[in-house]
Every structure is written in structure tokens, then in C-alpha cells.
Backbone of each chain as ProteinMPNN parsed JSONL, in Angstrom:
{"seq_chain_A": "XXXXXXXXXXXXXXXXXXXXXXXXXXXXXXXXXXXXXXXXXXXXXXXXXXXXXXXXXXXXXXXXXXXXXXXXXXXXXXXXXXXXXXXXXX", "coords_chain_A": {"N_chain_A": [[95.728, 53.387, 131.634], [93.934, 50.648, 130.237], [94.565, 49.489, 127.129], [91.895, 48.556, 124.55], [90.798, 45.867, 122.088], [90.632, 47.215, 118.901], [88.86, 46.477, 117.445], [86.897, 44.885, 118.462], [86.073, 46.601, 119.935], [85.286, 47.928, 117.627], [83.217, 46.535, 116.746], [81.18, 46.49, 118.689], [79.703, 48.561, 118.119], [77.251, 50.349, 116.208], [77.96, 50.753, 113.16], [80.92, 51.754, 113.373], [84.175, 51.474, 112.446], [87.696, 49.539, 113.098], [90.573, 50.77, 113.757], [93.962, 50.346, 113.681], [94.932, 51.935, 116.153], [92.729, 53.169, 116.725], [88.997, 54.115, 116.417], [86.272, 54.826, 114.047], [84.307, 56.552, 112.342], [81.245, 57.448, 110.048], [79.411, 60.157, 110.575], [76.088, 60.969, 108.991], [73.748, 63.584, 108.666], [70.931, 65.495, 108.316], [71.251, 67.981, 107.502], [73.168, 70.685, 107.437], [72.93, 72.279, 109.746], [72.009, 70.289, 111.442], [74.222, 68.681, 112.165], [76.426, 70.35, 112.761], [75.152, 70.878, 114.977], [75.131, 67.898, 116.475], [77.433, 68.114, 116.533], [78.316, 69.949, 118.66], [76.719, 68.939, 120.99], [78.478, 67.333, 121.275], [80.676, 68.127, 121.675], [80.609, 69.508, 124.165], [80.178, 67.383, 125.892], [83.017, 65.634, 125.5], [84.881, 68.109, 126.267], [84.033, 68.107, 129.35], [84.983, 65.067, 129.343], [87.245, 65.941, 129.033], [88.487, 64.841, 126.787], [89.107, 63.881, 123.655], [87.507, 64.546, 120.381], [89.239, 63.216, 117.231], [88.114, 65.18, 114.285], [86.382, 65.923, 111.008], [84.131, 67.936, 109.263], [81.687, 68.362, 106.311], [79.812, 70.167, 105.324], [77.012, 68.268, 105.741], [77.892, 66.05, 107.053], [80.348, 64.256, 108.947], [82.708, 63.111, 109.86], [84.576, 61.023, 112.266], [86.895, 60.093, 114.142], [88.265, 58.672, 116.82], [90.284, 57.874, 119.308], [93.402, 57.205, 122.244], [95.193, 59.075, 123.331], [97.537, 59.147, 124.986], [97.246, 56.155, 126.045], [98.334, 55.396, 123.863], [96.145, 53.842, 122.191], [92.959, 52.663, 121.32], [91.085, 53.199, 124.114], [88.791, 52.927, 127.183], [87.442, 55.438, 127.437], [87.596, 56.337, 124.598], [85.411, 54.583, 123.835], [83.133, 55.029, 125.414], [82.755, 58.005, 124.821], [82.111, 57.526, 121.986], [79.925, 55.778, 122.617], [78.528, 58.042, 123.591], [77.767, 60.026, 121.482], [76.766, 57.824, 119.531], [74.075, 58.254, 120.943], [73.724, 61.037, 120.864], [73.294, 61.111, 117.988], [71.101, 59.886, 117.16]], "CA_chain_A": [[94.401, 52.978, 131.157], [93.85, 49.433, 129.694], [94.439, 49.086, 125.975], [91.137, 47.844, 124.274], [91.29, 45.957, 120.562], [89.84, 48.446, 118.456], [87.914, 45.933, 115.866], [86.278, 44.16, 118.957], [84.813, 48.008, 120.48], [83.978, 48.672, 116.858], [82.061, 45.622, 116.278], [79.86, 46.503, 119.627], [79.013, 49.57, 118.071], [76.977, 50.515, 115.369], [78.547, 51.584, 111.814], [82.091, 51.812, 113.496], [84.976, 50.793, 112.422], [88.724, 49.527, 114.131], [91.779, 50.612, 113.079], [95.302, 50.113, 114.223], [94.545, 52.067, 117.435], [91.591, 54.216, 116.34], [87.885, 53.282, 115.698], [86.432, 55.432, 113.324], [83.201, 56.542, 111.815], [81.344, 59.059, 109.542], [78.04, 60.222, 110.539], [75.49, 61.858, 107.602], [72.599, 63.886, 108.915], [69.925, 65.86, 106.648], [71.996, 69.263, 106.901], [74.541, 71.471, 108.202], [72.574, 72.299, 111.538], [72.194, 69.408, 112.608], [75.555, 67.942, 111.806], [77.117, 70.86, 113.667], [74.288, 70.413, 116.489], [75.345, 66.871, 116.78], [78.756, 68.281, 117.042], [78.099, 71.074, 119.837], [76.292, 68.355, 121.984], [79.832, 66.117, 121.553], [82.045, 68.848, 122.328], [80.407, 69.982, 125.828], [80.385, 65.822, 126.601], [84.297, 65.78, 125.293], [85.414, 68.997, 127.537], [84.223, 67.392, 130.483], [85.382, 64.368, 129.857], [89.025, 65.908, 128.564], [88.657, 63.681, 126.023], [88.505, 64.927, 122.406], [87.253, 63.321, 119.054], [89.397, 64.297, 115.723], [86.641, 64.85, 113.528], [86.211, 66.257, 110.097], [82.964, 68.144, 109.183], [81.613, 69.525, 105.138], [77.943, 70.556, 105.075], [75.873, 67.568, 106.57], [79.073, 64.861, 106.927], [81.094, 64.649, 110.334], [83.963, 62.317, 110.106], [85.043, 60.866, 113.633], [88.049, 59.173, 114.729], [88.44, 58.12, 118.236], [91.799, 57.379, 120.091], [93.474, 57.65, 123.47], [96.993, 59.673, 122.749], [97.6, 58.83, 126.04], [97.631, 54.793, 126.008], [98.934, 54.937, 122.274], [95.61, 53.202, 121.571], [91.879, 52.679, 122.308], [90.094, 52.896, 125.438], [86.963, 52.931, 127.48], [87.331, 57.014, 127.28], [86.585, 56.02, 123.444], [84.113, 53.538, 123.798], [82.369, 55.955, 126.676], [82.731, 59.091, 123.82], [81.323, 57.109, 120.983], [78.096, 55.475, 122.818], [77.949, 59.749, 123.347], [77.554, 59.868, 119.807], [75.297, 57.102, 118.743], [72.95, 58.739, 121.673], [73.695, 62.293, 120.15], [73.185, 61.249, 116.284], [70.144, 58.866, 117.35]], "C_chain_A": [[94.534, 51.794, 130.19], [93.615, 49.653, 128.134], [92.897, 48.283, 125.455], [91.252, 47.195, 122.858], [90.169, 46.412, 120.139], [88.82, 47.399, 117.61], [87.013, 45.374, 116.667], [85.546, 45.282, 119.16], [84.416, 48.025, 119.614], [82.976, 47.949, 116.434], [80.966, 45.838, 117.136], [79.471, 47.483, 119.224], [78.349, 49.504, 116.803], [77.708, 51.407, 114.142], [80.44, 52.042, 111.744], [82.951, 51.164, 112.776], [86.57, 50.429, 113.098], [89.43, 49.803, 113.543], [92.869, 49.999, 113.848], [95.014, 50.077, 115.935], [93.731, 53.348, 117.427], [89.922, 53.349, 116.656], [87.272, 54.927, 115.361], [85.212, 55.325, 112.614], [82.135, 57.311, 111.221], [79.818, 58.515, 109.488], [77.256, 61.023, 109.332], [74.321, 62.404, 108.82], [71.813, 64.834, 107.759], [70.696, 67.254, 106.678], [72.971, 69.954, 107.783], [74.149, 71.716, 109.53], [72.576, 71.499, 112.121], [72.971, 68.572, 112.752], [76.447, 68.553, 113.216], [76.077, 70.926, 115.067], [74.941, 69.297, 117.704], [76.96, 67.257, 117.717], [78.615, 69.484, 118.199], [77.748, 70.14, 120.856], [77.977, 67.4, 122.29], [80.98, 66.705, 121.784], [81.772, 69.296, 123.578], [80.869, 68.323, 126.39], [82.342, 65.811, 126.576], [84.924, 66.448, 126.488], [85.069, 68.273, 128.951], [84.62, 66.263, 131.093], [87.314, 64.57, 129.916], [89.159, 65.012, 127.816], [87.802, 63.9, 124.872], [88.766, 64.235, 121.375], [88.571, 64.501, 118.172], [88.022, 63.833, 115.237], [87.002, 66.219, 112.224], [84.853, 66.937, 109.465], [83.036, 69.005, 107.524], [80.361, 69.324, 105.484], [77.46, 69.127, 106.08], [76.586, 66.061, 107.117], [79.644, 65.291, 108.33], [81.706, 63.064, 110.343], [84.63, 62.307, 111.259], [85.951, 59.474, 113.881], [88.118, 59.673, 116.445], [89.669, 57.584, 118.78], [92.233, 57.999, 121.655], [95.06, 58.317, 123.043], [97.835, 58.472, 124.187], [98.287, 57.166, 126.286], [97.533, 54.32, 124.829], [97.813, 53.776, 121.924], [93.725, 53.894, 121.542], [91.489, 52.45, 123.551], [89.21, 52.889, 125.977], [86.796, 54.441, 127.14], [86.562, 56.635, 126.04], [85.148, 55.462, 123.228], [82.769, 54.594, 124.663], [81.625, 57.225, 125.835], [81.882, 58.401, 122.618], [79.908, 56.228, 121.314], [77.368, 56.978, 122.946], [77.658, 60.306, 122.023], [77.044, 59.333, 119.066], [74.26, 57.692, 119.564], [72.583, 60.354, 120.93], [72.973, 62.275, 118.737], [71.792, 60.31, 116.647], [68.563, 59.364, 117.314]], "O_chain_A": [[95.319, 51.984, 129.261], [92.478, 50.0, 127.813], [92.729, 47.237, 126.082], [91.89, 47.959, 122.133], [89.043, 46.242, 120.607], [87.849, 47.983, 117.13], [85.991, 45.122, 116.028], [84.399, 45.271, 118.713], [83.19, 48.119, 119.658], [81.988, 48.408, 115.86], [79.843, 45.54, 116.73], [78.514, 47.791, 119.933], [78.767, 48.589, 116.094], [77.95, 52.608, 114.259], [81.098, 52.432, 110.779], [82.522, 50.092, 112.349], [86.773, 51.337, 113.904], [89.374, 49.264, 112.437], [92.596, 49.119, 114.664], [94.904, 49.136, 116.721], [94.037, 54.379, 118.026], [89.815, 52.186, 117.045], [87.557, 55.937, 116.005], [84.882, 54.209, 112.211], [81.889, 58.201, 112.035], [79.217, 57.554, 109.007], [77.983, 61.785, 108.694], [74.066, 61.678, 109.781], [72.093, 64.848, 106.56], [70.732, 67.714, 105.537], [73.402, 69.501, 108.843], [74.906, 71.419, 110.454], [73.003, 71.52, 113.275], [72.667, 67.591, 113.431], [76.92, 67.953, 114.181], [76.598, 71.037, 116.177], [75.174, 69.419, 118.907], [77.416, 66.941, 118.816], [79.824, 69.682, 118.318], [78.424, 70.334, 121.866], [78.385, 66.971, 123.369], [82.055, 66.16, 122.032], [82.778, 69.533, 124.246], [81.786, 68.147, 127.192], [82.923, 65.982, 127.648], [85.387, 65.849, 127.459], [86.033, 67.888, 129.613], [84.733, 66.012, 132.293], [88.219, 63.91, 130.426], [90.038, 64.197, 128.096], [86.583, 64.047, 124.786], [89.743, 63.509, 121.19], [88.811, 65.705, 118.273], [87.244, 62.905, 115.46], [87.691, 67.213, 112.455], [84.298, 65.968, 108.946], [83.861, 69.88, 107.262], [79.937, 68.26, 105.934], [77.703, 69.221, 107.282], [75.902, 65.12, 107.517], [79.477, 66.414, 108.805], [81.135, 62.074, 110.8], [85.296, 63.301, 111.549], [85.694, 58.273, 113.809], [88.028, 60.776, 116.985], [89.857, 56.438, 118.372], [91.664, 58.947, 122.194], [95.873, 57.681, 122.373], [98.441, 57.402, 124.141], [99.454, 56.942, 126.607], [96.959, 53.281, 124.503], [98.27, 52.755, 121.41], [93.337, 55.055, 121.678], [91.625, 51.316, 124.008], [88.28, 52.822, 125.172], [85.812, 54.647, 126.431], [85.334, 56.544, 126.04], [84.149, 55.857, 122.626], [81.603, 54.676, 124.275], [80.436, 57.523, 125.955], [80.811, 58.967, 122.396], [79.012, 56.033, 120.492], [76.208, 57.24, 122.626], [77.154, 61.429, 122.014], [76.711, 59.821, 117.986], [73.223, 57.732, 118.904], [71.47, 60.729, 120.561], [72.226, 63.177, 118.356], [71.546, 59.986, 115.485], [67.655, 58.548, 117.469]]}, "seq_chain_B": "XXXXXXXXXXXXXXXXXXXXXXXXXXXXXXXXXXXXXXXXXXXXXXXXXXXXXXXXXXXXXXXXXXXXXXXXXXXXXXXXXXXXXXXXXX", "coords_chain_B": {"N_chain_B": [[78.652, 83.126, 89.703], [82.059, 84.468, 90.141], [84.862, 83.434, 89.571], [87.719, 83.504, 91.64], [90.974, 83.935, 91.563], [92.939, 81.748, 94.249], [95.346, 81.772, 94.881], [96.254, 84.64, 94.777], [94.347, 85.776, 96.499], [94.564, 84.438, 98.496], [96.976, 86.067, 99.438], [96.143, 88.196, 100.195], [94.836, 87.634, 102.888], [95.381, 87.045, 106.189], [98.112, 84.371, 106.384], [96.872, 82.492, 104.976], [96.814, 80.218, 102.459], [96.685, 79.468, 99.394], [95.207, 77.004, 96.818], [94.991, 74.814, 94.466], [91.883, 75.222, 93.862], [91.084, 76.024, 96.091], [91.113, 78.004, 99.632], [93.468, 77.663, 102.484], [93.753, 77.27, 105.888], [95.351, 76.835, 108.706], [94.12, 77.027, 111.835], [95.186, 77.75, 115.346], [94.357, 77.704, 119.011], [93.682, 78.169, 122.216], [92.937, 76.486, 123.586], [90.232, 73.213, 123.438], [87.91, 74.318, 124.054], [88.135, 77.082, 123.12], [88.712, 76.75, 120.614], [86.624, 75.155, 119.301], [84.73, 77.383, 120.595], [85.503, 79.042, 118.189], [84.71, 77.547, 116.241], [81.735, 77.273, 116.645], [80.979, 80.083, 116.038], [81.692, 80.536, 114.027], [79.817, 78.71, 112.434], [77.146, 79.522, 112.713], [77.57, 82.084, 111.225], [78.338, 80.848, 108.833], [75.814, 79.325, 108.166], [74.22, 81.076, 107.876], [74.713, 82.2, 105.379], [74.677, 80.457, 103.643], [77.137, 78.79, 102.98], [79.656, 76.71, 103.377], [82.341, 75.805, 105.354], [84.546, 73.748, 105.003], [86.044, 71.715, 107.027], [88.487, 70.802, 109.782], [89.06, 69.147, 113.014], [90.993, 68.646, 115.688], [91.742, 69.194, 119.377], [92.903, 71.963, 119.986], [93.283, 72.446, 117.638], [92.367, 74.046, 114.4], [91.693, 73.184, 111.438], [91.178, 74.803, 108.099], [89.08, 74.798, 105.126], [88.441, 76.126, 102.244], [86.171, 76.545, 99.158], [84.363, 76.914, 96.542], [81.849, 75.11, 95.277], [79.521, 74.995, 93.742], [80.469, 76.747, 91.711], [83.038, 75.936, 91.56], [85.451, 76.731, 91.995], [87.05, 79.742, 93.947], [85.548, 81.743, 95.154], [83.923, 84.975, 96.133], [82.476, 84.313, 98.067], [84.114, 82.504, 99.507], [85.916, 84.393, 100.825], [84.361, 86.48, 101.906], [83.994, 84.281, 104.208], [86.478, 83.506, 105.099], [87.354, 85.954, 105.786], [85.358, 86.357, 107.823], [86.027, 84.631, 109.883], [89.024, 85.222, 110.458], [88.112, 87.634, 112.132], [86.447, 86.746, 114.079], [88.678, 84.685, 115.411], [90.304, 86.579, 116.062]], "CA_chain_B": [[79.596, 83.758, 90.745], [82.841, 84.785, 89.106], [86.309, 82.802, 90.348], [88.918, 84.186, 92.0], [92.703, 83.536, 91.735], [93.557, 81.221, 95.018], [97.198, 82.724, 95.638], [95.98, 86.367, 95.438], [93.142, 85.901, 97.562], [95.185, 84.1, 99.763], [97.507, 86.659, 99.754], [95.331, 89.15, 101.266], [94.304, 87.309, 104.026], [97.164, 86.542, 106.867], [98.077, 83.004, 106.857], [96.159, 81.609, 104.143], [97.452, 79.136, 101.955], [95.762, 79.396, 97.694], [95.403, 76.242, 96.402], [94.356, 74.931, 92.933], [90.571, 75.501, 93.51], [90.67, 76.858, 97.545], [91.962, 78.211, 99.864], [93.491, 76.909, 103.755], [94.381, 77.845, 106.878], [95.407, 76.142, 109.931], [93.544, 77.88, 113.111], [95.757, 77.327, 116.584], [93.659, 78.235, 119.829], [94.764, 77.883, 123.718], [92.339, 75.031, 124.025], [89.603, 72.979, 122.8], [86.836, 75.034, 124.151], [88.499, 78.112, 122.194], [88.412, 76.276, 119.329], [85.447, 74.838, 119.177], [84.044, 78.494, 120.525], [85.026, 79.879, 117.378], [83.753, 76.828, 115.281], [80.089, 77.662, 116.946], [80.544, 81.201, 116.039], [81.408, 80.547, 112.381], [78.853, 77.61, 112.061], [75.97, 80.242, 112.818], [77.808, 82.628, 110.141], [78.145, 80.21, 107.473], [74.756, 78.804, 107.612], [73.161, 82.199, 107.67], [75.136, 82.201, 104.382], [74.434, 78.861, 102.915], [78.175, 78.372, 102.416], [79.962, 76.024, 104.474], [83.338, 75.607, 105.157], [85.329, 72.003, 104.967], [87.065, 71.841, 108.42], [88.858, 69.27, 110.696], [89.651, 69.853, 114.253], [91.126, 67.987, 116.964], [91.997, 70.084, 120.426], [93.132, 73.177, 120.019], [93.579, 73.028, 116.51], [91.098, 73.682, 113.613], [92.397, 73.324, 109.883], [90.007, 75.009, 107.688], [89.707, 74.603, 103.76], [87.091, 76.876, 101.445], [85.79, 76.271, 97.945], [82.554, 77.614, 96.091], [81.654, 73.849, 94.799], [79.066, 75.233, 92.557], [81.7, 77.775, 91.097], [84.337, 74.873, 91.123], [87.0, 77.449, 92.874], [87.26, 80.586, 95.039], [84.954, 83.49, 94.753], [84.05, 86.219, 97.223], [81.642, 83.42, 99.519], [85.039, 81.904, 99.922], [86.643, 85.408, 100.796], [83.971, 86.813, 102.878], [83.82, 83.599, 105.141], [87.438, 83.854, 105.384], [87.397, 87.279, 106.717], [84.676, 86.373, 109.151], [87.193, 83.34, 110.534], [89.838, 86.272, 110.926], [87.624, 88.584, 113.122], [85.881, 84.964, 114.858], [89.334, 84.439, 115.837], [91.179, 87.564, 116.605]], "C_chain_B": [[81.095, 83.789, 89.731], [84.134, 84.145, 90.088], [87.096, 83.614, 90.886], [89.984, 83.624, 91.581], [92.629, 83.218, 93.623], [94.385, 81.931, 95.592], [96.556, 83.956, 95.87], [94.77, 86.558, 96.228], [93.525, 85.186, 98.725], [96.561, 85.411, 100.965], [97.48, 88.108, 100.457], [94.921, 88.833, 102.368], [95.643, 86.764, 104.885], [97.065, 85.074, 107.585], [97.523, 82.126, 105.961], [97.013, 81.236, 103.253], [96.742, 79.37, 100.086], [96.429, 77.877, 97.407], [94.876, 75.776, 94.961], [92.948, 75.741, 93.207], [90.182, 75.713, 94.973], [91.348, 77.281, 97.9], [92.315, 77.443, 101.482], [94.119, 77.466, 104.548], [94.456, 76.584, 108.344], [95.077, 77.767, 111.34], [94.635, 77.387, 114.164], [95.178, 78.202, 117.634], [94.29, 77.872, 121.643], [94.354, 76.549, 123.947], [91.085, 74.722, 123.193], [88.289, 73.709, 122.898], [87.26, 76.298, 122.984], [88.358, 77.356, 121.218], [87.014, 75.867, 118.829], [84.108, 76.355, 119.241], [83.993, 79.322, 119.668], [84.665, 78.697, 116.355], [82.135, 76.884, 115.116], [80.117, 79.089, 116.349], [80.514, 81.234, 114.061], [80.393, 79.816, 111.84], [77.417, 78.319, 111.816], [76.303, 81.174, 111.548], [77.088, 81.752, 108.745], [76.838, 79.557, 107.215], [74.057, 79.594, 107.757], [73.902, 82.611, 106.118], [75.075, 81.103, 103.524], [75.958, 78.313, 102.123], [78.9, 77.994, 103.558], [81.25, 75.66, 104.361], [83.909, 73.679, 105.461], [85.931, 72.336, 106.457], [87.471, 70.637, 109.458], [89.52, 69.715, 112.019], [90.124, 69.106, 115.273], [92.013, 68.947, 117.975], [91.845, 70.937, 120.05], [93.05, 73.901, 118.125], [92.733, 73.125, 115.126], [92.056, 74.06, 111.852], [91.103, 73.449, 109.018], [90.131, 74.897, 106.013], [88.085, 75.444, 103.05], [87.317, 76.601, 100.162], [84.326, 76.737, 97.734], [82.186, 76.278, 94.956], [80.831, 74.473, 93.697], [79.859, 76.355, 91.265], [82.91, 76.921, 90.348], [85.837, 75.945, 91.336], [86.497, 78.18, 93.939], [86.504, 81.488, 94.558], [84.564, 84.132, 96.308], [83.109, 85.196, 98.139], [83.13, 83.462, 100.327], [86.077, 83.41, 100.986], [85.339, 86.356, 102.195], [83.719, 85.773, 104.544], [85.129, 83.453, 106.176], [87.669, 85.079, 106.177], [86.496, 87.334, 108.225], [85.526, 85.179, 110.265], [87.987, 84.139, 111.199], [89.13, 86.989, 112.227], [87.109, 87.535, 113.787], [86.95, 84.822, 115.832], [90.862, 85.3, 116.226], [91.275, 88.518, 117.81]], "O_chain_B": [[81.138, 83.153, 88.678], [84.233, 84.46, 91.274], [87.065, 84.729, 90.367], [89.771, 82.504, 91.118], [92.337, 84.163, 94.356], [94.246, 82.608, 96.611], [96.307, 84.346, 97.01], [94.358, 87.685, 96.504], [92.934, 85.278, 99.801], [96.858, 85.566, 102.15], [98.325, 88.821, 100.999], [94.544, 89.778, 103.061], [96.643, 86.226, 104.409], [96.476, 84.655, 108.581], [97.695, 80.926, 106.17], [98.056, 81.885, 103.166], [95.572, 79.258, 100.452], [97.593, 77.533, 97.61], [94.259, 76.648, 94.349], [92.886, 76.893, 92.778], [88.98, 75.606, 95.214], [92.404, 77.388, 97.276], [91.47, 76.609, 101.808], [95.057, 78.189, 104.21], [93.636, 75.738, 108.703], [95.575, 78.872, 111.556], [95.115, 76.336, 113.74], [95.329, 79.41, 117.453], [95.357, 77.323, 121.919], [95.067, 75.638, 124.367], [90.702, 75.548, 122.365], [87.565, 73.741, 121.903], [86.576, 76.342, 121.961], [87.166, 77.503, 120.945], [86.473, 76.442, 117.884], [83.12, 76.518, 118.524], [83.156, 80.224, 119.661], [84.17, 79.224, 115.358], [81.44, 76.687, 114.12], [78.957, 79.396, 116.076], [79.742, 81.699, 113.222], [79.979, 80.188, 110.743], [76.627, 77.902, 110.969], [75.412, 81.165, 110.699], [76.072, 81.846, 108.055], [76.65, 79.19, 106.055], [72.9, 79.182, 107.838], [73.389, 83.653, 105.711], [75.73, 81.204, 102.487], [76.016, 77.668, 101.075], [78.901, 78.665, 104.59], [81.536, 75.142, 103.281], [83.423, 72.76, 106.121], [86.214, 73.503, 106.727], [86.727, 69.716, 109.794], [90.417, 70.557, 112.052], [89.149, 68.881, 115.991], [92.992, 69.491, 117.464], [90.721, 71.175, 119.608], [92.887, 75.007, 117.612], [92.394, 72.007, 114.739], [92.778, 74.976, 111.458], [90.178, 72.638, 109.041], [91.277, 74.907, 105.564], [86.931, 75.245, 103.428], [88.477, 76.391, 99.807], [83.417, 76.878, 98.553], [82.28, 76.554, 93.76], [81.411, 74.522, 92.612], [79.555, 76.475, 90.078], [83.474, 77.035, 89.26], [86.959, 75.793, 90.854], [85.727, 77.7, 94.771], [86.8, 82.05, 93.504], [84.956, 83.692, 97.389], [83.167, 85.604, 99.299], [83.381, 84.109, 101.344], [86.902, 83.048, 101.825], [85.763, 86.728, 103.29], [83.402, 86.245, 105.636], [85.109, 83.338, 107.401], [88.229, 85.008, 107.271], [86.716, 87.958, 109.263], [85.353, 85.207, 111.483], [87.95, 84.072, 112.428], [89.675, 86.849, 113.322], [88.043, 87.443, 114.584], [86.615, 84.797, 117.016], [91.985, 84.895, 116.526], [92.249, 89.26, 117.934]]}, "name": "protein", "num_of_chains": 2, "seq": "XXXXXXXXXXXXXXXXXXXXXXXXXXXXXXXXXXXXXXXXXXXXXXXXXXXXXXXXXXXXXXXXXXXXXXXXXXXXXXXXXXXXXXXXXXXXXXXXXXXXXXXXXXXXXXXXXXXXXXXXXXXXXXXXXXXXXXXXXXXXXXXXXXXXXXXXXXXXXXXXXXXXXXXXXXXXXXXXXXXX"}
């Protein structure tokens, strides 16, 4: 799977950012339900795609990093997973 | 709410970790659905409890961390959420 550079995907996205071979980005919503909501809708999308965020969650916060293990970087999987996530948090 | 001692409240529970002012556990599950299936089951707990655990998960694996923020350590929230994690995931 084609390497993408991470600072160019995170500039097409909203609030992202690129790392090394990450992109990386921490959503707020108004409380714990609908944080972990957000996150229930992005783990059924994930499982089917086999393709799984790290992510970090306290009360209404959900910290998301994006990577491919796979092609030791970013890829469209990411890019594909995180437009699932501005549509989810939107 | 009255503090606990960390270590000895860790030391009742199997696997837990006491730290200055929480306590931690690393979860390991077969897969990400298991994991995630007991993150939905505690998520409904803890917010029928208005106490929410810190947690970070990627695949299989969920690393969990408790504190009673308005307490500023460990008291029995921290200790009954813990126990519901145990039976969640046993």
C-alpha cells in the first residue's frame, strides 16, 4: 500500500495534524456519551475495515492517532478512517 | 469522598498497578471487537455512575487508568469501577 506524506493528508483534513508517519487529532464533544458514541460509530467502521485507530478517551476528549503498521506509515486506509471521523464527529 | 491508599487498593484487585494518585491496568483481549465490547459495556457503567475512566486502546489492547479528580486520588468510585472492569472482562 502506497506510503502517503502525513502533513500533506493532514492539511486536507480538518484540525489534523502529520507526524513522522501518523496524523493525529483530538476531538472534544459536550460529554462522555457522545464522545464514546462517536467512538462506537468508529469502531464498527474500523472492524470492517480491519483497520484500527489508537485513540485515547477521558470524559468528553478522544485522542486519535492514525497509522498503517503495515506500510510503516500513512495511507489511504488512514485518510479513508479519518474522513469516517470528521463525518462521525460532524 | 475519603482517599484511598493506591498500592493497597491495587493490591486487592488482580493486576492493578497503585500509583501516586490512581490506579492502572493494562486489559489484553483476543481482538478488537472484544475489546472494544468490553469498553461499550463499561462506558454504559461508568456513565450511569458519573465517573469515567481515562483509557487508551489500540486492537486488542485497552490500558485503563482511574482517579477521583474531585478527591485528587483513589476512593471507592475508583474501586467499584475497577471491580466492574474485572467482571466486564472475565
Amino acid at each position: 500500500m502506497e506510503r502517503l506524506d502525513p502533513k500533506d493528508v493532514a492539511d486536507a483534513l480538518p484540525g489534523w495534524t502529520g507526524g513522522d508517519d501518523f496524523i493525529t487529532k483530538v476531538f472534544k464533544f459536550d460529554d462522555f456519551a457522545q464522545a464514546f458514541g462517536f467512538m462506537t460509530r468508529i469502531a464498527i467502521t474500523a472492524d470492517k475495515m480491519d483497520h484500527h485507530p489508537e485513540w485515547f478517551n477521558v470524559y468528553n476528549r478522544v485522542d486519535v492517532t492514525l497509522t498503517t503498521h503495515d506500510a510503516g506509515g500513512v495511507t489511504q486506509k488512514d485518510v479513508t478512517l479519518a474522513e469516517a471521523m470528521e463525518k462521525a464527529a460532524g
